[in-house]
N, CA, C and O atoms as a Tripos MOL2 file, in Angstrom:
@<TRIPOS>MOLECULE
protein
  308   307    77     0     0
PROTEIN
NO_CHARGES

@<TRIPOS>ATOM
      1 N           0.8410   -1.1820    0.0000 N.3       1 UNK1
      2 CA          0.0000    0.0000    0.0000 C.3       1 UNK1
      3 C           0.8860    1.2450    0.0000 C.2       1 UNK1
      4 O           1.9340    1.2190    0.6460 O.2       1 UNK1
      5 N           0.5440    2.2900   -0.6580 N.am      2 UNK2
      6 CA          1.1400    3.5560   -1.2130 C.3       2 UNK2
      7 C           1.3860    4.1270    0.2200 C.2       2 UNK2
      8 O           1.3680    3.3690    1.1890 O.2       2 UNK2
      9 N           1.6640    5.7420    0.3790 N.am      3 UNK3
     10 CA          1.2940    6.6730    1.0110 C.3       3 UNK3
     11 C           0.4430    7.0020    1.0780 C.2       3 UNK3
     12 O          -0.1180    6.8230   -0.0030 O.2       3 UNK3
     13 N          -0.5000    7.7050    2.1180 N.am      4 UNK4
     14 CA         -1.6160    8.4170    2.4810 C.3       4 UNK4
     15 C          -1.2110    9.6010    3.2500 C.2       4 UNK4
     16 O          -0.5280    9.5980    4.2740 O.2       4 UNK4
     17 N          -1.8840   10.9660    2.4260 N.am      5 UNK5
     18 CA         -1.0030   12.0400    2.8550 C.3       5 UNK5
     19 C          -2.2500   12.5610    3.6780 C.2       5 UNK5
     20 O          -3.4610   12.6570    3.4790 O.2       5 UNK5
     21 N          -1.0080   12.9670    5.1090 N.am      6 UNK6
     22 CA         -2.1130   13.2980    5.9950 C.3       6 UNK6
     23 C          -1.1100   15.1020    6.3540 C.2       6 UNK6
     24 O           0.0680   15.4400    6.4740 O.2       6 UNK6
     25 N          -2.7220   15.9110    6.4060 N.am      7 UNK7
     26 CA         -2.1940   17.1310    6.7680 C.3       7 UNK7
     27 C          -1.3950   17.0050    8.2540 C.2       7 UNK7
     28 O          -0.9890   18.0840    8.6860 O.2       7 UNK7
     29 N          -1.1830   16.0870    8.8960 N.am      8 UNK8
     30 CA         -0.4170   16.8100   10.0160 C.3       8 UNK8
     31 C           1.4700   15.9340    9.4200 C.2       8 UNK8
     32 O           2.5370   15.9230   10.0330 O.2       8 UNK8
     33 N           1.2480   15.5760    8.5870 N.am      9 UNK9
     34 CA          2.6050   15.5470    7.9330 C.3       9 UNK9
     35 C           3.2040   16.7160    7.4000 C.2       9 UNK9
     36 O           4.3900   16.9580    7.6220 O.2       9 UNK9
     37 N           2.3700   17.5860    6.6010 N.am     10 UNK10
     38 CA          3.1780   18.6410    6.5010 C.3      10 UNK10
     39 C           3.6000   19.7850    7.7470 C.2      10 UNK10
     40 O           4.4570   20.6670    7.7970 O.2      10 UNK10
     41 N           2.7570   19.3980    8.5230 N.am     11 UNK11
     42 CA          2.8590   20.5090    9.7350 C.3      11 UNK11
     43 C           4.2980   20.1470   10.3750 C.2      11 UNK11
     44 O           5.3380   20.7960   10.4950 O.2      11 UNK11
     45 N           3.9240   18.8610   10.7300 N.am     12 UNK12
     46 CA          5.2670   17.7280   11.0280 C.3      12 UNK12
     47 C           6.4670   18.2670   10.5140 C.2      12 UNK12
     48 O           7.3270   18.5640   11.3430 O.2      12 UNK12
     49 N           6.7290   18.4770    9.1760 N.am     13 UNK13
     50 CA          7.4060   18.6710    8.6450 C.3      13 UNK13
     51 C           7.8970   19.8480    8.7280 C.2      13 UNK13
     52 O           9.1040   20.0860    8.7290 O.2      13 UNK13
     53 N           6.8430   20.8280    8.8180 N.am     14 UNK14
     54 CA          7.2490   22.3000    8.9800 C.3      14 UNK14
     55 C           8.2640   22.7360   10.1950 C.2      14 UNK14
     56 O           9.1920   23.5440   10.2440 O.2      14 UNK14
     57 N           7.6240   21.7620   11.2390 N.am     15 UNK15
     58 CA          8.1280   22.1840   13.0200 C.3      15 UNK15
     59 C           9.3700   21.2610   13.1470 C.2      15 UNK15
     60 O          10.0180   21.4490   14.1770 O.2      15 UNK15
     61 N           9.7280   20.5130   12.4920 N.am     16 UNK16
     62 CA         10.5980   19.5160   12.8560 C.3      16 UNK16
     63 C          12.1670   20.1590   12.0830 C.2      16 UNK16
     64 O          13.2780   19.6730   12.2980 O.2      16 UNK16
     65 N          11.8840   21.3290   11.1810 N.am     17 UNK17
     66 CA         12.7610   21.7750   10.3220 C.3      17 UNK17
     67 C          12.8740   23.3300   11.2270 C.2      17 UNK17
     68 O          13.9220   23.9720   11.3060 O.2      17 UNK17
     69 N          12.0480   23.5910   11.6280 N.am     18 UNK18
     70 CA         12.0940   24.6460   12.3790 C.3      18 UNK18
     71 C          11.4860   25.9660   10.8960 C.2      18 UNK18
     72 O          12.1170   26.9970   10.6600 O.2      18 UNK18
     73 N          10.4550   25.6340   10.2830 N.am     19 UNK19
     74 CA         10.3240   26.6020    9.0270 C.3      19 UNK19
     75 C           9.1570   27.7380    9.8090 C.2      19 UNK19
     76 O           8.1580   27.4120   10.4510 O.2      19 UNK19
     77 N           9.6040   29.0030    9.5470 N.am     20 UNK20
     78 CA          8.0320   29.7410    9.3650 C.3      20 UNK20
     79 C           7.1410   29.3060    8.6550 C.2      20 UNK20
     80 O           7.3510   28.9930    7.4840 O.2      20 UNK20
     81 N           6.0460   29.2100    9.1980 N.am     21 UNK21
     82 CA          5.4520   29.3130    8.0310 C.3      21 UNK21
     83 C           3.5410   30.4050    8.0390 C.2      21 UNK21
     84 O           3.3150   31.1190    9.0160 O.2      21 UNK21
     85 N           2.6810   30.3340    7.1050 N.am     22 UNK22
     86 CA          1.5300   30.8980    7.2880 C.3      22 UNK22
     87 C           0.6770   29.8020    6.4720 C.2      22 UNK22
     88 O           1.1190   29.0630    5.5910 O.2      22 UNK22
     89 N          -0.7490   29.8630    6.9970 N.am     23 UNK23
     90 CA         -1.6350   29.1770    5.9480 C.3      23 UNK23
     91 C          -2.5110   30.3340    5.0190 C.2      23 UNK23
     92 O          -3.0700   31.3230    5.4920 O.2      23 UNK23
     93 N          -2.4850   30.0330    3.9150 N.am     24 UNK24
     94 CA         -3.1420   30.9200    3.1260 C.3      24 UNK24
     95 C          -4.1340   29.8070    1.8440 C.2      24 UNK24
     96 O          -3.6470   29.0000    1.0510 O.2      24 UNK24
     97 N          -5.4620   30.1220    2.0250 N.am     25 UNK25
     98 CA         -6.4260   28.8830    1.6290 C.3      25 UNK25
     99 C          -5.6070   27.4160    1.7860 C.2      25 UNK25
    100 O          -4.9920   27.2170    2.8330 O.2      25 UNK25
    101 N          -5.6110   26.5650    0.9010 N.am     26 UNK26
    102 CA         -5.0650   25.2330    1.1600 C.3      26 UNK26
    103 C          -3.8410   24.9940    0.8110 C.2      26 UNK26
    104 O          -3.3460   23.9160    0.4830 O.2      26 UNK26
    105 N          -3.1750   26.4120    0.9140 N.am     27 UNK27
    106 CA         -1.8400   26.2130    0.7650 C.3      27 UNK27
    107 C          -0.7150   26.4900    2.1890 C.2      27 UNK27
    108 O          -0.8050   27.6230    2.6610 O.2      27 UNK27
    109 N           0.1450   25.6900    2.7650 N.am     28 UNK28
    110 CA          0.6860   26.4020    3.6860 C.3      28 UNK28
    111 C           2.2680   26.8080    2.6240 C.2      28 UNK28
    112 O           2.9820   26.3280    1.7430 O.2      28 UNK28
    113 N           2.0780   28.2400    3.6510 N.am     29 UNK29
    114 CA          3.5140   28.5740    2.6510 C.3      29 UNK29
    115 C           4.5010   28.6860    3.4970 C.2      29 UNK29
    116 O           4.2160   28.8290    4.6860 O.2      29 UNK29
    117 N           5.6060   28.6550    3.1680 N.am     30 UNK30
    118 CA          7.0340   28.8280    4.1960 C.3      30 UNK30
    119 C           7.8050   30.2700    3.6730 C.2      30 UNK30
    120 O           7.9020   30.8610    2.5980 O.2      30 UNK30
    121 N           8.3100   30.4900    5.1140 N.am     31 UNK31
    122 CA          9.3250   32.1160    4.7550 C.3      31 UNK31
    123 C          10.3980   31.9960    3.9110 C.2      31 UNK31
    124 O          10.6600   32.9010    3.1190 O.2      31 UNK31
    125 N          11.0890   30.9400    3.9800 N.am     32 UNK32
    126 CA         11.7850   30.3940    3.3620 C.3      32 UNK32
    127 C          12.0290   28.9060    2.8100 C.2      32 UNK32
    128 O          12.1960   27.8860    3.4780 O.2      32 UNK32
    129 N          12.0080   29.0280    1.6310 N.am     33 UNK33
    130 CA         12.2690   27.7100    0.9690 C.3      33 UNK33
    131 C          13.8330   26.4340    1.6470 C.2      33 UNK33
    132 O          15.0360   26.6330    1.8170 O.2      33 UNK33
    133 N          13.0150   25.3200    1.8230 N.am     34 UNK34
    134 CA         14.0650   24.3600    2.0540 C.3      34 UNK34
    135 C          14.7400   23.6940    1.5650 C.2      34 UNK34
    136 O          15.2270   22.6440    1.9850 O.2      34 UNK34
    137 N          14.9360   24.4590    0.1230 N.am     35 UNK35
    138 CA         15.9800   23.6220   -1.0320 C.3      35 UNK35
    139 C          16.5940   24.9240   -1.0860 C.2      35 UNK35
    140 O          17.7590   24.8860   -0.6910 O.2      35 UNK35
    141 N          16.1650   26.1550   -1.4740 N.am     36 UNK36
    142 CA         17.1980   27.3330   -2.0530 C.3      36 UNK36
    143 C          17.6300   28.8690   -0.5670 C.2      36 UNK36
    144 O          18.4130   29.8090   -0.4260 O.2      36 UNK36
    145 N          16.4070   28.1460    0.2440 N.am     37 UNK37
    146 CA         16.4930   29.1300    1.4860 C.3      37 UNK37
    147 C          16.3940   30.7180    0.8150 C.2      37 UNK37
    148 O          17.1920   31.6310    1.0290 O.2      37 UNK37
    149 N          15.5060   30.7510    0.1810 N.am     38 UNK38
    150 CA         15.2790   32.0370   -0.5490 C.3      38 UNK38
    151 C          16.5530   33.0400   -0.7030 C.2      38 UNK38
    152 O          16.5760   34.2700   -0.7340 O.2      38 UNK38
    153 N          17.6870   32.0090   -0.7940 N.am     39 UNK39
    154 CA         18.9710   33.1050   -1.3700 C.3      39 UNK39
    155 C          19.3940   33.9740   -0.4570 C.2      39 UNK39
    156 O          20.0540   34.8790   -0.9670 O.2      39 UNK39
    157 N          19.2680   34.0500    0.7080 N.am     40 UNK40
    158 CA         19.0010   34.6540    1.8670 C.3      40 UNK40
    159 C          20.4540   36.1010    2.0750 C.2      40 UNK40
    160 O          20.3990   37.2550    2.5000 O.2      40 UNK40
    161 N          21.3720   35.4150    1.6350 N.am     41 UNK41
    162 CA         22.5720   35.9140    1.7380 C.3      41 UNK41
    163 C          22.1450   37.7590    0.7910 C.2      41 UNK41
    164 O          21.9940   38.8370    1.3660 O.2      41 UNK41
    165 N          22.0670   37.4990   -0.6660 N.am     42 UNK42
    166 CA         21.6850   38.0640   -1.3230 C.3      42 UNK42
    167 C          20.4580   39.0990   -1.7180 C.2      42 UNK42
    168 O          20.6280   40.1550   -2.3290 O.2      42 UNK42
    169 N          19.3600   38.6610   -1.3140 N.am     43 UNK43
    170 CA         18.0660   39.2320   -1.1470 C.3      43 UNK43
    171 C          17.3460   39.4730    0.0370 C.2      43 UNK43
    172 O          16.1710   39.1530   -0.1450 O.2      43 UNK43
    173 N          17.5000   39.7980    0.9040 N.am     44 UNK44
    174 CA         17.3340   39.8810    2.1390 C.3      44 UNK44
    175 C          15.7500   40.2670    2.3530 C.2      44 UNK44
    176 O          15.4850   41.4670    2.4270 O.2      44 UNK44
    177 N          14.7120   39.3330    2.4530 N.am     45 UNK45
    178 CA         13.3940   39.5050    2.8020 C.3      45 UNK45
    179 C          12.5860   39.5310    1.3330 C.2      45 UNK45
    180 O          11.3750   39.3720    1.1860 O.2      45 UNK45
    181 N          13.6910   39.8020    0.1720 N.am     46 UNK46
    182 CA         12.7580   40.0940   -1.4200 C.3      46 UNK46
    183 C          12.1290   38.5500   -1.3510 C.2      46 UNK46
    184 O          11.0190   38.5010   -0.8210 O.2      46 UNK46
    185 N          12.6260   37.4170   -1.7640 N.am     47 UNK47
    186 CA         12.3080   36.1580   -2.0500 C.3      47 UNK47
    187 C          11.7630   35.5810   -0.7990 C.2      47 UNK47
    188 O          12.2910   34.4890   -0.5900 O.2      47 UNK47
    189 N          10.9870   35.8780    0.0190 N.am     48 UNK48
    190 CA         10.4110   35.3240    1.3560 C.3      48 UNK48
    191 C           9.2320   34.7420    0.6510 C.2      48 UNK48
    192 O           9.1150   35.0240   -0.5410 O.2      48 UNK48
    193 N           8.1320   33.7910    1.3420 N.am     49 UNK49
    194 CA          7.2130   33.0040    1.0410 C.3      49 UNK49
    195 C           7.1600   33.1460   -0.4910 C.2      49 UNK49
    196 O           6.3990   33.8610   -1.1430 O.2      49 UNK49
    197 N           8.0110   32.4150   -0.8800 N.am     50 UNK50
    198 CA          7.9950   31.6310   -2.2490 C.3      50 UNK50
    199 C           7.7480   30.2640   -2.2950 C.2      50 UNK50
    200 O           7.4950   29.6520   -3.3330 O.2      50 UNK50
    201 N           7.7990   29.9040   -1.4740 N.am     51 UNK51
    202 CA          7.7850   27.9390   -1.4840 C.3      51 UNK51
    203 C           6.5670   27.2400   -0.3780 C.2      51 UNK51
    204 O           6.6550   27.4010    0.8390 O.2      51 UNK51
    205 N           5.5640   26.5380   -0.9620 N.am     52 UNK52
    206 CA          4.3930   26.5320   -0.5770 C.3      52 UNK52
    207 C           3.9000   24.7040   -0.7260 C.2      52 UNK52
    208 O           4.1260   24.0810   -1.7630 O.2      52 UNK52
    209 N           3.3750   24.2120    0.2180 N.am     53 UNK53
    210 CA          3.0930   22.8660    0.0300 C.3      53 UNK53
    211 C           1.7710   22.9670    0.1400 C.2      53 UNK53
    212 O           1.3600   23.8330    0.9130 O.2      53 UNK53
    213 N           0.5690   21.9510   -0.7430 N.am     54 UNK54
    214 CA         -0.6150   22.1910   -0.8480 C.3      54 UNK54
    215 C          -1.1020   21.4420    0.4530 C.2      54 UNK54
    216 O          -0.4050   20.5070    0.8480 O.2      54 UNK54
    217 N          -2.0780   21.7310    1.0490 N.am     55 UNK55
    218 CA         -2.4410   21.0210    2.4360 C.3      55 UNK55
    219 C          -3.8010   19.6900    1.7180 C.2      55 UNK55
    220 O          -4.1950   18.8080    2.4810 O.2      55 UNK55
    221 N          -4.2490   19.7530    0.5030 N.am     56 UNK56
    222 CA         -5.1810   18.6330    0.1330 C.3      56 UNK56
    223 C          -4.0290   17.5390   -0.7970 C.2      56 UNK56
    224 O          -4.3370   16.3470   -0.7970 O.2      56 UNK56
    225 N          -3.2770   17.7790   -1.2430 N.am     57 UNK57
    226 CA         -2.6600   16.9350   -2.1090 C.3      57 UNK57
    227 C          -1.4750   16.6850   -1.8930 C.2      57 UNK57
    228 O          -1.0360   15.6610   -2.4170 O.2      57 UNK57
    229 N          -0.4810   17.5870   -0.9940 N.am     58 UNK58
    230 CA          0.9110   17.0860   -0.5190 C.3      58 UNK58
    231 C           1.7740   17.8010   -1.6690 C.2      58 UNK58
    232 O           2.9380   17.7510   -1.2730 O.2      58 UNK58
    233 N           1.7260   18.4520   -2.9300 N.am     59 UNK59
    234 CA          2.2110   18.9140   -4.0630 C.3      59 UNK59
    235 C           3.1030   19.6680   -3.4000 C.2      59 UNK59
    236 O           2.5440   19.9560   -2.3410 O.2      59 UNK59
    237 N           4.4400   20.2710   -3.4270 N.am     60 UNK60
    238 CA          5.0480   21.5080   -3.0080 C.3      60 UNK60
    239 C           5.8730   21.8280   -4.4030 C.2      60 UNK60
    240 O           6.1330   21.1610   -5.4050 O.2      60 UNK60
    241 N           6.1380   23.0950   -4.0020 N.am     61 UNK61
    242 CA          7.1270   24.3380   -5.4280 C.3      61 UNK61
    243 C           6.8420   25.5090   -4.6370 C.2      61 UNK61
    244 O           5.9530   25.9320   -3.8970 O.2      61 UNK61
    245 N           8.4850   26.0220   -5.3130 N.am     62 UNK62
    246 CA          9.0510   27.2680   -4.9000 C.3      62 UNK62
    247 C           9.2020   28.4630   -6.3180 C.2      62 UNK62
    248 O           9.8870   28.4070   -7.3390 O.2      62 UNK62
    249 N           8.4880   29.2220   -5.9430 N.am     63 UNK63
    250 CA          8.5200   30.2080   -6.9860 C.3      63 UNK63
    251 C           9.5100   30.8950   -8.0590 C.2      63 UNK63
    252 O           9.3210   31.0360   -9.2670 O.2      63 UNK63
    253 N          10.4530   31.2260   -7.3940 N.am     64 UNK64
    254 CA         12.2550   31.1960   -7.8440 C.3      64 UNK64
    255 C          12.6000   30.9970   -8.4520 C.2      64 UNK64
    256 O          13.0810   29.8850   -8.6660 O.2      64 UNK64
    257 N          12.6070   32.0150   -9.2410 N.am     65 UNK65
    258 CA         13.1010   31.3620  -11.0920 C.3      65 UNK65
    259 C          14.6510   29.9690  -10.9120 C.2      65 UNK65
    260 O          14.8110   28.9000  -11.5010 O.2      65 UNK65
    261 N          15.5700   30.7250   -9.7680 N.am     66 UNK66
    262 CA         16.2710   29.8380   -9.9570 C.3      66 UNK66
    263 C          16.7970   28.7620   -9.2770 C.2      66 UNK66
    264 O          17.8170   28.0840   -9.3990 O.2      66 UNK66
    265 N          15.4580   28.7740   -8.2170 N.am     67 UNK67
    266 CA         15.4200   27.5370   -7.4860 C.3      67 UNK67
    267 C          14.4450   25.9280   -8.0080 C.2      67 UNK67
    268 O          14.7780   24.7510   -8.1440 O.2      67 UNK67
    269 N          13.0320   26.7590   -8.1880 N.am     68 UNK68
    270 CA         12.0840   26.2540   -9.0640 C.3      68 UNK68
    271 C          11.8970   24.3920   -8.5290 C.2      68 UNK68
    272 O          11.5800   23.5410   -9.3600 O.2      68 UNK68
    273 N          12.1320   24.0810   -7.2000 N.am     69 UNK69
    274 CA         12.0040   22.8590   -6.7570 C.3      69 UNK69
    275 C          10.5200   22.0930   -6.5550 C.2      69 UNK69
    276 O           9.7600   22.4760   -5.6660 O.2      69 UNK69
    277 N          10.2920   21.3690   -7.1360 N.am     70 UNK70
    278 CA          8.5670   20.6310   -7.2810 C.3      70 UNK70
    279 C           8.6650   18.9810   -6.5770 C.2      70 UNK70
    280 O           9.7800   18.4610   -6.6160 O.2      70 UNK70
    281 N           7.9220   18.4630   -6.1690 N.am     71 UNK71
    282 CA          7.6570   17.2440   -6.1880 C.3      71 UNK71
    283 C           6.5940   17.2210   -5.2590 C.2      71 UNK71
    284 O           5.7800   18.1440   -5.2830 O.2      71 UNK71
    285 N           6.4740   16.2440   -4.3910 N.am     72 UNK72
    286 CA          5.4570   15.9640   -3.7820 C.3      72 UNK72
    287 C           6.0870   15.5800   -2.1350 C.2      72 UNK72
    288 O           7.2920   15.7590   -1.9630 O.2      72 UNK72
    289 N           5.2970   15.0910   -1.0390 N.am     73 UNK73
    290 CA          5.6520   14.6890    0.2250 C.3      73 UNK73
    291 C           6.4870   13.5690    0.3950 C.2      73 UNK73
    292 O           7.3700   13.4270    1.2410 O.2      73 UNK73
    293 N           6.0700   12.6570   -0.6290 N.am     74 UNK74
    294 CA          7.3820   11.7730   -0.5240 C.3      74 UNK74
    295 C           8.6510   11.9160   -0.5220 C.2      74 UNK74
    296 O           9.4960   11.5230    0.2820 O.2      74 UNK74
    297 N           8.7870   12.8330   -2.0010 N.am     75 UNK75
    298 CA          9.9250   13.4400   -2.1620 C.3      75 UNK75
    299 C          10.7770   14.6240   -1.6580 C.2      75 UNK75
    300 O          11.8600   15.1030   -1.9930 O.2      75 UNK75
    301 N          10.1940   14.7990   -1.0670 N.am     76 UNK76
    302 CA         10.5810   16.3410    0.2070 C.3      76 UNK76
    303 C          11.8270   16.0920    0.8780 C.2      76 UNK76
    304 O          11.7400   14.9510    1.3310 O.2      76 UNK76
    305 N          12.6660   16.4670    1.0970 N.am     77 UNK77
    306 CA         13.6790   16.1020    1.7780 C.3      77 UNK77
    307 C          13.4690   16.8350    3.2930 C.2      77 UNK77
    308 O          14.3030   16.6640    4.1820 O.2      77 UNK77
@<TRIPOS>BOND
     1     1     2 1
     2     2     3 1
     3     3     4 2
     4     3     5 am
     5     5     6 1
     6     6     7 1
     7     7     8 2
     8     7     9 am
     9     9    10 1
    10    10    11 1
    11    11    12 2
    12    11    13 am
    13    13    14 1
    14    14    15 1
    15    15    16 2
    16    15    17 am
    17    17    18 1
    18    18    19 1
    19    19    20 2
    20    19    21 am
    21    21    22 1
    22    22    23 1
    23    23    24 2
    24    23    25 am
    25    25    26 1
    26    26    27 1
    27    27    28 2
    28    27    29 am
    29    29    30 1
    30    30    31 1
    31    31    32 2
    32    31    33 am
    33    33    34 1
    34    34    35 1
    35    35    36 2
    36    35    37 am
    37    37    38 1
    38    38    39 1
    39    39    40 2
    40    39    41 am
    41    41    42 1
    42    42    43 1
    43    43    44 2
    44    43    45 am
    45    45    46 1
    46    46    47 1
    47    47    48 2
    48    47    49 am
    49    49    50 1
    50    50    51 1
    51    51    52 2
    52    51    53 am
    53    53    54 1
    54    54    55 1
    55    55    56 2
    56    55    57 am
    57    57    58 1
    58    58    59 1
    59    59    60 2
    60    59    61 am
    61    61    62 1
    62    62    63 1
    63    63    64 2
    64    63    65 am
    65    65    66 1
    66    66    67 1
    67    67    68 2
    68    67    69 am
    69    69    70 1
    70    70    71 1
    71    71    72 2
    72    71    73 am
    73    73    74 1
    74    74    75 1
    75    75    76 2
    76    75    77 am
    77    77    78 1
    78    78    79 1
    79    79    80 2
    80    79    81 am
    81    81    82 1
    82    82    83 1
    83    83    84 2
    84    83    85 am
    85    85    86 1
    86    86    87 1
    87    87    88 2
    88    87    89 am
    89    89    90 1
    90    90    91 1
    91    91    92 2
    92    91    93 am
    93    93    94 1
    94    94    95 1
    95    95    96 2
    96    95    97 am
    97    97    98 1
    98    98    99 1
    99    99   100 2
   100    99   101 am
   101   101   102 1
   102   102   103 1
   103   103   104 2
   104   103   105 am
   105   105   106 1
   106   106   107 1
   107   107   108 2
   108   107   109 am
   109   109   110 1
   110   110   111 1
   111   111   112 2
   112   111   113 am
   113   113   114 1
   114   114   115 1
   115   115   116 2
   116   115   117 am
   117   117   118 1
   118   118   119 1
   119   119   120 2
   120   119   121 am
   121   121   122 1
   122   122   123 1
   123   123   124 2
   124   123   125 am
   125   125   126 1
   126   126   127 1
   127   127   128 2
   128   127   129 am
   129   129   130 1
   130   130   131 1
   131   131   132 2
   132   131   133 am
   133   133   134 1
   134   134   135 1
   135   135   136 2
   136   135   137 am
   137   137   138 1
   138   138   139 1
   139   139   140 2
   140   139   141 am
   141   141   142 1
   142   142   143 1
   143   143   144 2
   144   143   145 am
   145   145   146 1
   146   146   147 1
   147   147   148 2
   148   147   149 am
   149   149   150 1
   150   150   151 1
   151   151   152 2
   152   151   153 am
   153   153   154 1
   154   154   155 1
   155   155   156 2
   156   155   157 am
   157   157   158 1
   158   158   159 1
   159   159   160 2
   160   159   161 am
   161   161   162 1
   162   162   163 1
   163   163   164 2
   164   163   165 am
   165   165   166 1
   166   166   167 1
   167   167   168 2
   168   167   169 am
   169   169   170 1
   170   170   171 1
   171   171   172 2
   172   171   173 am
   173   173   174 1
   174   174   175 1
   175   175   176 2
   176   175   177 am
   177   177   178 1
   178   178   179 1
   179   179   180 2
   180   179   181 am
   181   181   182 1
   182   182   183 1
   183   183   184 2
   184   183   185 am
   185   185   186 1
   186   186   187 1
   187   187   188 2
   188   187   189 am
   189   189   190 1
   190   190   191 1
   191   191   192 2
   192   191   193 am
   193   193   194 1
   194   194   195 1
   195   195   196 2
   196   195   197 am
   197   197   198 1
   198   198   199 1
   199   199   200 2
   200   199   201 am
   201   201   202 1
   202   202   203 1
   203   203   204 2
   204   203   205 am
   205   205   206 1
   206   206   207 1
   207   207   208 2
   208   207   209 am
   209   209   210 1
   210   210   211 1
   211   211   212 2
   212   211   213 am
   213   213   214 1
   214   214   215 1
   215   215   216 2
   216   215   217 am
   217   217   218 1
   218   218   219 1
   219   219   220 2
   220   219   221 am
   221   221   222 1
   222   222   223 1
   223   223   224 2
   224   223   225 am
   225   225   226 1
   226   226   227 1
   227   227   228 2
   228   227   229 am
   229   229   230 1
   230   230   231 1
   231   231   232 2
   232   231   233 am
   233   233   234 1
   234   234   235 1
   235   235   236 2
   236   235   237 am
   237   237   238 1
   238   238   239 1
   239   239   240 2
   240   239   241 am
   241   241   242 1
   242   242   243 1
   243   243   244 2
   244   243   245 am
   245   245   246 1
   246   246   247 1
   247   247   248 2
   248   247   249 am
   249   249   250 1
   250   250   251 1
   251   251   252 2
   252   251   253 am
   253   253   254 1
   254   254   255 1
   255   255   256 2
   256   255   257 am
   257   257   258 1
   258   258   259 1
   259   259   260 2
   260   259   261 am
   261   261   262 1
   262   262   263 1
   263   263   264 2
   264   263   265 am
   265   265   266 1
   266   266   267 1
   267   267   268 2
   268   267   269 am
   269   269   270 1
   270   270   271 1
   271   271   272 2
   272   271   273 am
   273   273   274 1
   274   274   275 1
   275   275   276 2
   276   275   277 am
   277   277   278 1
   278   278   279 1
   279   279   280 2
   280   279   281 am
   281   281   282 1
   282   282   283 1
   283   283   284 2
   284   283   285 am
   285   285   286 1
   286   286   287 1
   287   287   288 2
   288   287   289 am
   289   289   290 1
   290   290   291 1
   291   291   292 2
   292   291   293 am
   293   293   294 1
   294   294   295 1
   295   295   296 2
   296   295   297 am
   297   297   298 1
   298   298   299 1
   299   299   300 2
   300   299   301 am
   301   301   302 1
   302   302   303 1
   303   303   304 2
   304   303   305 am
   305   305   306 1
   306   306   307 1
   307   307   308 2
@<TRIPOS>SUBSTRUCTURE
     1 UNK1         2 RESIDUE 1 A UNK
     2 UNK2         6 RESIDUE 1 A UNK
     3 UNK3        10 RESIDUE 1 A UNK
     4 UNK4        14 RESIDUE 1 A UNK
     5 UNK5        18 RESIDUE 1 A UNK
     6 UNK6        22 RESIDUE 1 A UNK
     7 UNK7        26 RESIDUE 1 A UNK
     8 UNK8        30 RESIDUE 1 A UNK
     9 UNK9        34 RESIDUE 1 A UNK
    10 UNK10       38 RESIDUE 1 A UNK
    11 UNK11       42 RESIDUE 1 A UNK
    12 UNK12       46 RESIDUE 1 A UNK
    13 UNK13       50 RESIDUE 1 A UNK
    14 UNK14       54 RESIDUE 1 A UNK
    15 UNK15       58 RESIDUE 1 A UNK
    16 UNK16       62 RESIDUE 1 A UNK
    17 UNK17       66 RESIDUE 1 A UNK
    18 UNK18       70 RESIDUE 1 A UNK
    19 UNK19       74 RESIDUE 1 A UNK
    20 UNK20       78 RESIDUE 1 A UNK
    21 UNK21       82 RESIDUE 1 A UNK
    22 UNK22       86 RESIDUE 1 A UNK
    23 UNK23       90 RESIDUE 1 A UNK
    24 UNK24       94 RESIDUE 1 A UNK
    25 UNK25       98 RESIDUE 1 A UNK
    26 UNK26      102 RESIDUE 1 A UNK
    27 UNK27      106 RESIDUE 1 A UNK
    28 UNK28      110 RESIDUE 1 A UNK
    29 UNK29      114 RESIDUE 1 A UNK
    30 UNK30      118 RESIDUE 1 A UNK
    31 UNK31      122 RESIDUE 1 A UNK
    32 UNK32      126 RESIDUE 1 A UNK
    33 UNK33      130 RESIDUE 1 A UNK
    34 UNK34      134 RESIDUE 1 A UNK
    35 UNK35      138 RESIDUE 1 A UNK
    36 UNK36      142 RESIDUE 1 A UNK
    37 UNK37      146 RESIDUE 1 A UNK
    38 UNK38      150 RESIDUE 1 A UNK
    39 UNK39      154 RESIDUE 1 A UNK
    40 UNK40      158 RESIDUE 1 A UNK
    41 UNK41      162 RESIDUE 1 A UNK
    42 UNK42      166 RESIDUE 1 A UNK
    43 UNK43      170 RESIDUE 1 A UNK
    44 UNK44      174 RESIDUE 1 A UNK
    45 UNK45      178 RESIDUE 1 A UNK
    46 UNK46      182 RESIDUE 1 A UNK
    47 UNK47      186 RESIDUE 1 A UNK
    48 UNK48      190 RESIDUE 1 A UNK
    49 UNK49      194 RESIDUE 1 A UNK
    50 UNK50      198 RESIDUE 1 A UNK
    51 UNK51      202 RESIDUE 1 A UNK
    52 UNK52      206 RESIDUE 1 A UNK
    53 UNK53      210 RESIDUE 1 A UNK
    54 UNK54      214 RESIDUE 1 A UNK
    55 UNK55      218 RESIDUE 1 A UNK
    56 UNK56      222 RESIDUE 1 A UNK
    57 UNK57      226 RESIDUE 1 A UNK
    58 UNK58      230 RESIDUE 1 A UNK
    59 UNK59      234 RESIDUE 1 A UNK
    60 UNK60      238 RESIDUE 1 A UNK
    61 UNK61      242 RESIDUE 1 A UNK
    62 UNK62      246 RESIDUE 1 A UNK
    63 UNK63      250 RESIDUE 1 A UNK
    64 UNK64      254 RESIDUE 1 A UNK
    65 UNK65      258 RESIDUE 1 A UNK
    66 UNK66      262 RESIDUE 1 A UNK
    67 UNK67      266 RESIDUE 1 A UNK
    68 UNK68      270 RESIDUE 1 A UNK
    69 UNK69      274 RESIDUE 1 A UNK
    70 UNK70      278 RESIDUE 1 A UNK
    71 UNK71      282 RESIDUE 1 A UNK
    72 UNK72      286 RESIDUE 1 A UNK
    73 UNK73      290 RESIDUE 1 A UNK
    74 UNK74      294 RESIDUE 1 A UNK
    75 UNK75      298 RESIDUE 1 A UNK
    76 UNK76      302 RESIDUE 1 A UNK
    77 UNK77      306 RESIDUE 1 A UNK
């Protein structure tokens, strides 16, 4: 049997990484992305909540032209 994605996995996920984050409709979004960390060094607050995991389907992506990271909860690191 597959995965069954349950919303307190992404929450899980959020607190266990230590991410900001906000809910905005069925998306929760993070302050910073956990593949590119919104470049942080460089842009200081420009690239904030770019990277967003869907709370019905587990889908996540980061806005960032040049981060641009997609997959799903499985694949989440």
């Amino acid at each position: 049997m597959g995965y069954k994605l349950k919303q307190s996995d992404i929450f899980d996920f959020a607190s266990k990484y230590n991410h900001e984050t906000r809910q905005k409709g069925d998306e929760l979004e993070f302050k910073l992305c956990p593949y590119c960390h919104g470049d942080s060094r460089k842009s200081k607050g420009k690239d904030e909540w770019t990277f967003s995991i869907n709370l019905k389907n587990g889908r996540f992506n980061c806005l960032r032209g040049s981060c641009g990271a997609k997959g799903n909860m499985i694949t989440l690191h």
